[in-house]
C-alpha positions in Angstrom: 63.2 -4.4 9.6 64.4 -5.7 6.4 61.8 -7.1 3.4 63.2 -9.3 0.7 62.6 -8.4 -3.1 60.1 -11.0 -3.1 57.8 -9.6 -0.1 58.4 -6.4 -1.7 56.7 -7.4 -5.0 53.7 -9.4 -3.8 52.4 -6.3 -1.6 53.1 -4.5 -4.8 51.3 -6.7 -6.5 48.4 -7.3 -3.9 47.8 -3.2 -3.9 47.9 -3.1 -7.7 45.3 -5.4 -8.1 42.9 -3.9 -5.0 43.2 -0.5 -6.7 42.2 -2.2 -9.8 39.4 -3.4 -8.4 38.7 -0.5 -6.4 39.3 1.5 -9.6 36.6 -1.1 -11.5 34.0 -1.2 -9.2 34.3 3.4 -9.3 33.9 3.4 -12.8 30.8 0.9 -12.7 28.7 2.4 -10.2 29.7 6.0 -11.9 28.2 4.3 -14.8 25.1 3.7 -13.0 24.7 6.7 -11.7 25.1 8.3 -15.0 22.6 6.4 -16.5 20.2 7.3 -13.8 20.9 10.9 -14.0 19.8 10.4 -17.9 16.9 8.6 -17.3 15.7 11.4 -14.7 15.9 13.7 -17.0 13.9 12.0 -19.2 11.3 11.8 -16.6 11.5 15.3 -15.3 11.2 16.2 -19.6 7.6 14.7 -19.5 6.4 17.6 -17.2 6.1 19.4 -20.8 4.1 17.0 -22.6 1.0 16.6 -21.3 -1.2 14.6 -23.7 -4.4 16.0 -24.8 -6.6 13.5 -23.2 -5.3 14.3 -19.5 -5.4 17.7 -17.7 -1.9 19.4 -16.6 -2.8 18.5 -12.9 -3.8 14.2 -13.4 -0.8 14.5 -16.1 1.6 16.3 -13.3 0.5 13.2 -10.8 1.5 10.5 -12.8 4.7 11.7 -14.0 6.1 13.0 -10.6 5.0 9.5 -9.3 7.0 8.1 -11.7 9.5 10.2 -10.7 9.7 9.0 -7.2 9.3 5.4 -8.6 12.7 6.2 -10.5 14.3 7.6 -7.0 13.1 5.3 -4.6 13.4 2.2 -6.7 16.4 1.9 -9.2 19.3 1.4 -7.0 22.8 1.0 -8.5 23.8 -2.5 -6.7 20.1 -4.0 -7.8 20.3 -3.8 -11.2 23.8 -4.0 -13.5 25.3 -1.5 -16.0 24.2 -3.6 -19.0 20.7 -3.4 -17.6 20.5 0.3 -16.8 22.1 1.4 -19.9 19.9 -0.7 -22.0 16.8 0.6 -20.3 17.9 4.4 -20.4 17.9 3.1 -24.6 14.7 2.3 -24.9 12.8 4.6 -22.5 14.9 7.4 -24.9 13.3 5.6 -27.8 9.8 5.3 -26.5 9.9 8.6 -25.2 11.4 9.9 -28.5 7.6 9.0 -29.8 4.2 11.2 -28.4 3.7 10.2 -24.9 0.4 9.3 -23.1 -0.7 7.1 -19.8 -0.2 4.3 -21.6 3.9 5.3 -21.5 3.6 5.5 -18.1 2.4 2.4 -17.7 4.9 1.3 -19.8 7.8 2.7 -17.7 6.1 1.0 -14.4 6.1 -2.3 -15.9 9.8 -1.9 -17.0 11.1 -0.9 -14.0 9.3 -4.0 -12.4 11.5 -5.8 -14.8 14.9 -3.7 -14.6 15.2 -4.1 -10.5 14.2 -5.4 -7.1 13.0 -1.6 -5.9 10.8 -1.2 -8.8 9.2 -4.8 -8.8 8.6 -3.9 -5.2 7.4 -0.1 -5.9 4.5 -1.2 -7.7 2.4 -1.5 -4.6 2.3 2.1 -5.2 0.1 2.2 -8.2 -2.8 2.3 -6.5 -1.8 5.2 -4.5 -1.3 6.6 -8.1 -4.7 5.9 -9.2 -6.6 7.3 -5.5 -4.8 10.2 -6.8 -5.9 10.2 -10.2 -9.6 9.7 -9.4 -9.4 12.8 -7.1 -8.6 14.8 -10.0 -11.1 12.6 -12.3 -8.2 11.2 -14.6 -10.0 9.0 -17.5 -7.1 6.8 -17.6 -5.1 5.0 -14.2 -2.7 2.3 -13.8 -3.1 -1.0 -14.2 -2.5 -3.3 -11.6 0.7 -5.0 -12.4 0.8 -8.3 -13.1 3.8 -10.2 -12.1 5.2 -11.7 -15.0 8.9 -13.5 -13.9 
């Protein structure tokens, strides 16, 4: 079976450009992912900095909360590069500032914003707060209000 120089070159040129996109597609959900991995350990990083207001314990429920918020919700196809990357910015600037319930809140509302899985993980705050009134918490979660 013989090819011709020009059946040669257009599979050439039809696996150069599926490994470019292959290639492209890799590097942006690695992107993702790295982002993600950041902004975990951000999350996990608020274990240590309990505000004075809150016990360790109602402190401890909100922020591992959040942390399943942050692994059940931002999922790499829901949410693009730009968006991820620009969030991990400014939860690194807010967090960069003391920290109480009210940046908790914070981070719930802008996950609701950032993706599907977190708009949809907000049925979960008042799971949050049953928890938090166990442990009589001063503070809990608002409800969130949709705002798109």
């Amino acid at each position: 079976m013989r090819f011709s120089l020009r059946t040669l070159m257009i599979v050439t040129l039809v696996i150069a450009v599926a490994v470019a996109a292959v290639s492209a597609y890799w590097r942006h959900l690695g992107g993702q992912v790295y982002y993600a991995r950041r902004i975990e350990r951000q999350l996990e990083g608020l274990h240590g900095r309990c505000p004075p207001s809150m016990t360790a314990a109602q402190w401890s429920c909100m922020v591992d909360w959040t942390g399943n918020l942050h692994g059940n919700s931002l999922i790499p196809f829901q949410t693009t590069l730009e968006e991820i990357s620009e969030f991990e910015a400014r939860l690194k600037e807010r967090l960069d500032k003391p920290v109480d319930a009210s940046t908790i809140e914070w981070i719930w509302d802008e996950y609701a914003v950032v993706c599907d899985g977190g708009k949809n993980y907000q049925k979960f705050r008042l799971m949050v707060n049953e928890e938090l009134k166990a442990r009589g918490s001063p503070v809990l979660l608002e409800a969130h209000v949709d705002s798109r």
